[in-house]
PyMOL commands that place a pseudoatom at each C-alpha (Angstrom):
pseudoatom trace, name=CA, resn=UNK, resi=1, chain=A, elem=C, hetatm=0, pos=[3.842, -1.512, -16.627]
pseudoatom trace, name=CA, resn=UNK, resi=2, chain=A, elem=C, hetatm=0, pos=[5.302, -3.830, -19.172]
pseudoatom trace, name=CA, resn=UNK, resi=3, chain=A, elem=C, hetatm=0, pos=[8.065, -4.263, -21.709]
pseudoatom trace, name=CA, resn=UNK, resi=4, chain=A, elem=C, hetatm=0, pos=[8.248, -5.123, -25.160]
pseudoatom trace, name=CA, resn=UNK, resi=5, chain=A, elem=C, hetatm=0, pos=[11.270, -6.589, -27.046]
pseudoatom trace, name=CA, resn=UNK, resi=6, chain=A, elem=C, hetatm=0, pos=[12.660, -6.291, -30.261]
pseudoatom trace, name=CA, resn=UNK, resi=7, chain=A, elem=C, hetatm=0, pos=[15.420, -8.793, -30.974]
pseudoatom trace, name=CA, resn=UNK, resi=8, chain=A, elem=C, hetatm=0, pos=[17.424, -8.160, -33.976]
pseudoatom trace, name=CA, resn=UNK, resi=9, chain=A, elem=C, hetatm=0, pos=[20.175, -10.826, -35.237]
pseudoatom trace, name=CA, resn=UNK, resi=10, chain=A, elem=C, hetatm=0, pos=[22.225, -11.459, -37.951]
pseudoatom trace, name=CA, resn=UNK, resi=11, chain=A, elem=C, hetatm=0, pos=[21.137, -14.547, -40.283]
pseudoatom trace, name=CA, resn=UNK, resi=12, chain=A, elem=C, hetatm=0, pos=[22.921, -17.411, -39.255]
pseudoatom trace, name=CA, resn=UNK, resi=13, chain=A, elem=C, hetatm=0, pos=[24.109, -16.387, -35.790]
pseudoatom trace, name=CA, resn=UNK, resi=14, chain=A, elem=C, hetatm=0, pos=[21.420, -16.853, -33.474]
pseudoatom trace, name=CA, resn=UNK, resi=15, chain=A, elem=C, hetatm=0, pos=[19.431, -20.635, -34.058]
pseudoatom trace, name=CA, resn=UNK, resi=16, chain=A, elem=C, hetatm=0, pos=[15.758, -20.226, -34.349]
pseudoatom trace, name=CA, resn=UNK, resi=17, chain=A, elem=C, hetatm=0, pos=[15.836, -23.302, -32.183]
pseudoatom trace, name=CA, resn=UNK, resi=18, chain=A, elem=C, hetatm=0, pos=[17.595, -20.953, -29.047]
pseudoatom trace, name=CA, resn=UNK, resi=19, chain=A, elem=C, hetatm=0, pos=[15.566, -18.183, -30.277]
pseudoatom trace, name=CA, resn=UNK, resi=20, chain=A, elem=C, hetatm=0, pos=[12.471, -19.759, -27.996]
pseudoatom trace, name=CA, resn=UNK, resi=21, chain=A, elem=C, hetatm=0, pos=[14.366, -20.395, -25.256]
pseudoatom trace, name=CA, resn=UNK, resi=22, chain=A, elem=C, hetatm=0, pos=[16.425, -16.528, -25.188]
pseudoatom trace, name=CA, resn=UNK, resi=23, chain=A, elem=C, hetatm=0, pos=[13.032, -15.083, -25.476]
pseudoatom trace, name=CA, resn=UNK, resi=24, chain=A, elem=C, hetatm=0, pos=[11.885, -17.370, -22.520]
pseudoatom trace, name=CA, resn=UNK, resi=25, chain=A, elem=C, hetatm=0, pos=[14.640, -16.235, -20.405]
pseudoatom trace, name=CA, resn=UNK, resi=26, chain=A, elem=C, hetatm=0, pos=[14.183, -12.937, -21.554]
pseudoatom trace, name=CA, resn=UNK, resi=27, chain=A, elem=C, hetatm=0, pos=[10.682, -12.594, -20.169]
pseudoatom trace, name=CA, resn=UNK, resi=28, chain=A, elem=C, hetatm=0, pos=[11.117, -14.314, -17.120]
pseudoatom trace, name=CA, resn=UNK, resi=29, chain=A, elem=C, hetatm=0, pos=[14.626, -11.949, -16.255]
pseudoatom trace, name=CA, resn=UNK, resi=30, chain=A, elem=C, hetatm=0, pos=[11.998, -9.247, -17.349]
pseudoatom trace, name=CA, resn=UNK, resi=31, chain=A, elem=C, hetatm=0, pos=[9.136, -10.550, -15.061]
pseudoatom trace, name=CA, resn=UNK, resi=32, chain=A, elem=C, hetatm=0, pos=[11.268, -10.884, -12.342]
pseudoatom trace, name=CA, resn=UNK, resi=33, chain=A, elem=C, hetatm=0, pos=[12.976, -7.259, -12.328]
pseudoatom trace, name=CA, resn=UNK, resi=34, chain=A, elem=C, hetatm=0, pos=[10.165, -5.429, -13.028]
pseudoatom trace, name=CA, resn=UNK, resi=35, chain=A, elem=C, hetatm=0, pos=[7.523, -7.611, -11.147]
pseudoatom trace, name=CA, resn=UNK, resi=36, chain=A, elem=C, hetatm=0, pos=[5.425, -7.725, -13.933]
pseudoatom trace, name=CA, resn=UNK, resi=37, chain=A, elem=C, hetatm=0, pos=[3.408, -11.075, -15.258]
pseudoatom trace, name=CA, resn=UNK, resi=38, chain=A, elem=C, hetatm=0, pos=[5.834, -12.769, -18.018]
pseudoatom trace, name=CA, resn=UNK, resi=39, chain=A, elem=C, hetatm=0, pos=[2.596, -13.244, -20.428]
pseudoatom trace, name=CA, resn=UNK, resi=40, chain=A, elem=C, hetatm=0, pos=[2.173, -9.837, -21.251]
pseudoatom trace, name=CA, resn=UNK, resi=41, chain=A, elem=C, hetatm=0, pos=[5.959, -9.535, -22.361]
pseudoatom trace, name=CA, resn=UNK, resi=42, chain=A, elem=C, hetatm=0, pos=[6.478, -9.263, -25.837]
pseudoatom trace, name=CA, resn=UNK, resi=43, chain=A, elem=C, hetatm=0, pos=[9.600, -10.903, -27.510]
pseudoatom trace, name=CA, resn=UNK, resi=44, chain=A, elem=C, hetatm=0, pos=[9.786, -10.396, -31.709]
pseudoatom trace, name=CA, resn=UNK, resi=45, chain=A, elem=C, hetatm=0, pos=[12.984, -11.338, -33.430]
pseudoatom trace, name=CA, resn=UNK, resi=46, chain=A, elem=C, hetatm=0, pos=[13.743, -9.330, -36.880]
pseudoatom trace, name=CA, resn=UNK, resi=47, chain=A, elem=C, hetatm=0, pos=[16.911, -11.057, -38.729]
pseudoatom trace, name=CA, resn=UNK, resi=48, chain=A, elem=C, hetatm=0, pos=[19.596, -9.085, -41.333]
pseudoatom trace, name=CA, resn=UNK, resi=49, chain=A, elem=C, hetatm=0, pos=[20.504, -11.219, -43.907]
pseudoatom trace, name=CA, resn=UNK, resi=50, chain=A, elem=C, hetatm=0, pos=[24.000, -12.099, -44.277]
pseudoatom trace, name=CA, resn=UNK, resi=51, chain=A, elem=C, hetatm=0, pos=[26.277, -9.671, -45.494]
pseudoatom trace, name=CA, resn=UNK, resi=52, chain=A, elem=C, hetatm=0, pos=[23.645, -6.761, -45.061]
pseudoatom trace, name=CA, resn=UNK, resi=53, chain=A, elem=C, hetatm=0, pos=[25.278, -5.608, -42.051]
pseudoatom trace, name=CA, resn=UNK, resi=54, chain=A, elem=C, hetatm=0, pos=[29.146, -4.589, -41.045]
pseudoatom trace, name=CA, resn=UNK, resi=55, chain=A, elem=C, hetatm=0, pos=[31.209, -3.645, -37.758]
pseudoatom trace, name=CA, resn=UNK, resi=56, chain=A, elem=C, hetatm=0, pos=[34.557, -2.860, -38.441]
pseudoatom trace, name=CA, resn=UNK, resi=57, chain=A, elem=C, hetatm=0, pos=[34.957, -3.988, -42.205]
pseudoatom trace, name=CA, resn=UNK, resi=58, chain=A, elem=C, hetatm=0, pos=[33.482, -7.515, -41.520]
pseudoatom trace, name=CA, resn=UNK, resi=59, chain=A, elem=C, hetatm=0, pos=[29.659, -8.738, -41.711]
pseudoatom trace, name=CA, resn=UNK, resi=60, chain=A, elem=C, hetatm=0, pos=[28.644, -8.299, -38.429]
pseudoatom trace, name=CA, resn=UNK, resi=61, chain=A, elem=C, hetatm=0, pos=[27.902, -10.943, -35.593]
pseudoatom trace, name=CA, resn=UNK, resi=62, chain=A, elem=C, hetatm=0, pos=[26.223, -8.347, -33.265]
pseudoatom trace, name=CA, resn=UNK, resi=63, chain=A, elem=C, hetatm=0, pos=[22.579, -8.958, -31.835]
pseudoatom trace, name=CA, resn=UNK, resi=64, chain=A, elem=C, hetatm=0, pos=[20.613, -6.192, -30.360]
pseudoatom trace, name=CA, resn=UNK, resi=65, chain=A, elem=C, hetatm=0, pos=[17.752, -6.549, -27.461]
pseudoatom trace, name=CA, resn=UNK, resi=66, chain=A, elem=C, hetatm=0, pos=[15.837, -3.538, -27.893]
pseudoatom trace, name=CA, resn=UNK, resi=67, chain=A, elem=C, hetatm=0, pos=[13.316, -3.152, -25.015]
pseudoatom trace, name=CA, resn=UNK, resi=68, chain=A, elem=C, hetatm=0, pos=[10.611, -0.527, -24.786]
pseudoatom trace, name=CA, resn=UNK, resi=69, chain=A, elem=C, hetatm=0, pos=[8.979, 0.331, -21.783]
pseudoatom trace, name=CA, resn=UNK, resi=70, chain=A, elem=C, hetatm=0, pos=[5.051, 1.519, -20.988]
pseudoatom trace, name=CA, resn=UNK, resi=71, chain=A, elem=C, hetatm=0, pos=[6.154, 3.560, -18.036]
pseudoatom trace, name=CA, resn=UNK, resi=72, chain=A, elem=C, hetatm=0, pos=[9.770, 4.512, -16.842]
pseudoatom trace, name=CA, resn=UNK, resi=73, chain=A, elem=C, hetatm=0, pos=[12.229, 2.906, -14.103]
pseudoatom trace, name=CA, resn=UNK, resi=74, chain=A, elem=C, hetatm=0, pos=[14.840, 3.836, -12.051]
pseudoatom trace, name=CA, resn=UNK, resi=75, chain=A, elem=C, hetatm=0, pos=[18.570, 3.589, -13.499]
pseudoatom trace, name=CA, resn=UNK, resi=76, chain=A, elem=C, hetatm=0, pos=[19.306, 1.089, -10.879]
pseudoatom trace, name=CA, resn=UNK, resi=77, chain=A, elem=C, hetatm=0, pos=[16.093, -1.052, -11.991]
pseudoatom trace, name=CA, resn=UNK, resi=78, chain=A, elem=C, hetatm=0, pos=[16.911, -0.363, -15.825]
pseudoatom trace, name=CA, resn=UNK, resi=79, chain=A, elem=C, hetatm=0, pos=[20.970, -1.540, -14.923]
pseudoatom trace, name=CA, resn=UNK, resi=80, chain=A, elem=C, hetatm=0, pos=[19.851, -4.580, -12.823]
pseudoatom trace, name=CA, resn=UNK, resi=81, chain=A, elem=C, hetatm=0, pos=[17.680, -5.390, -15.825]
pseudoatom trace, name=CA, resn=UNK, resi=82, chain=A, elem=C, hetatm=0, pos=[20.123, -5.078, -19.074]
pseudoatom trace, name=CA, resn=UNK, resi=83, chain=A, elem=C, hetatm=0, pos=[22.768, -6.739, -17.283]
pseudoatom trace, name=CA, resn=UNK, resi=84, chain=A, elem=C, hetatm=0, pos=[20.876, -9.958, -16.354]
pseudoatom trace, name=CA, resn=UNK, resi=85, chain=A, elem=C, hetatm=0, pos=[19.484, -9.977, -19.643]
pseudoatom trace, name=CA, resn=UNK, resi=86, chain=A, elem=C, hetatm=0, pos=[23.325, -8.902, -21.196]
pseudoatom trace, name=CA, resn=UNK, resi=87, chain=A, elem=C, hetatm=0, pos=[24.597, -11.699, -18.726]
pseudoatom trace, name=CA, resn=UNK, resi=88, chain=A, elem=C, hetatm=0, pos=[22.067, -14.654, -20.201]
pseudoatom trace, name=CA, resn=UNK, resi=89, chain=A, elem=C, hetatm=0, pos=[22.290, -13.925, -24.021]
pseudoatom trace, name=CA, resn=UNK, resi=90, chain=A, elem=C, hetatm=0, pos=[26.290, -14.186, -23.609]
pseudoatom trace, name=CA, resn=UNK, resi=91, chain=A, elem=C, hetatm=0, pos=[26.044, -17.599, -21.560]
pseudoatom trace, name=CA, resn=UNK, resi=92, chain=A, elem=C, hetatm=0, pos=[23.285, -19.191, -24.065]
pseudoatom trace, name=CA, resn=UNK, resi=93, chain=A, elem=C, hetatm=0, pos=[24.822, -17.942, -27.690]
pseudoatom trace, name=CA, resn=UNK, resi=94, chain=A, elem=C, hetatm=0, pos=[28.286, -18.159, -26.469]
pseudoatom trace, name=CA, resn=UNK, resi=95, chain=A, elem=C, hetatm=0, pos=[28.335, -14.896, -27.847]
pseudoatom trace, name=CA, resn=UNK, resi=96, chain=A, elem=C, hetatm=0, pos=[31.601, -12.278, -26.345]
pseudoatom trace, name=CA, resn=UNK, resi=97, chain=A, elem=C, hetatm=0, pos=[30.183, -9.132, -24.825]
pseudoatom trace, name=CA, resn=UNK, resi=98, chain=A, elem=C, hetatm=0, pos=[30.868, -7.077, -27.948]
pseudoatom trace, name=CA, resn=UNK, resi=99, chain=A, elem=C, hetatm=0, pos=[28.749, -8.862, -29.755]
pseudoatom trace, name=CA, resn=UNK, resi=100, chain=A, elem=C, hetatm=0, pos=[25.263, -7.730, -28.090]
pseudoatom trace, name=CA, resn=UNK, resi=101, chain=A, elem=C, hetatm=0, pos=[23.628, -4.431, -27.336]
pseudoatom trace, name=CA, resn=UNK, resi=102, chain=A, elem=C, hetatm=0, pos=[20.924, -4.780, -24.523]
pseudoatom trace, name=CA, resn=UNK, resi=103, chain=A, elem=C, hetatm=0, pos=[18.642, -1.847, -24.485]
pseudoatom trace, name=CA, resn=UNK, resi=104, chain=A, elem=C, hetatm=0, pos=[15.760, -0.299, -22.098]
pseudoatom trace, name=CA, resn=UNK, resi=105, chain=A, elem=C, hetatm=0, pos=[13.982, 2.559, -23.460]
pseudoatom trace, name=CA, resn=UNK, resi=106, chain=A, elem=C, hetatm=0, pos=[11.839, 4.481, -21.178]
pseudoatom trace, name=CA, resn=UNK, resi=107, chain=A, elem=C, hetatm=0, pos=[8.610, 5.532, -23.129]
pseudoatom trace, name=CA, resn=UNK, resi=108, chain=A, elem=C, hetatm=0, pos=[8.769, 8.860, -25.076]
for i in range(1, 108): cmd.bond("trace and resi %d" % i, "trace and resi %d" % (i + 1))
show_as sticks, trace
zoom trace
């Protein structure tokens, strides 16, 4: 099994300098839930440019953690998982919990 991540920010929210360390954390949450080796875990960041995206009638703030899996997991496993990694992206961007989706696709 393993998971692969696609982070996607909004220019000017999200530091390249924290982007290391969220897609550290990110692996080693993954790693950890899945017991899976945090090398094989793929974290890409894709950034909007400002004023290319909108929630509610103002350029957006929202992030989105987009993870795909190889083979599927339990809800419980997949909840466990999106909430740690929900939990961690709040506490290091000082972010507010509307302003990140945290996703775990199972593979089509």
């Amino acid at each position: 099994m393993n998971i692969n991540y696609t982070c996607i920010v909004q220019e000017g929210i999200v530091p390249n300098e924290l982007r290391v360390k969220l897609a550290d954390n990110i692996r080693h949450i993954s790693a950890s839930v899945l017991g899976i080796p945090e090398d094989g875990i793929s974290v890409d960041y894709h950034e909007i440019r400002h004023g290319y995206a909108f929630r509610g009638g103002e350029v957006s703030t929202t992030s989105t953690v987009r993870g795909q899996l190889t083979e599927a997991i339990d809800q419980d496993t997949r909840v466990d998982l999106m909430t740690r990694i929900l939990n961690m992206w709040m506490a290091e961007t000082g972010c507010d919990v509307d302003e990140v989706l945290v996703s775990a696709r199972d593979p089509q």
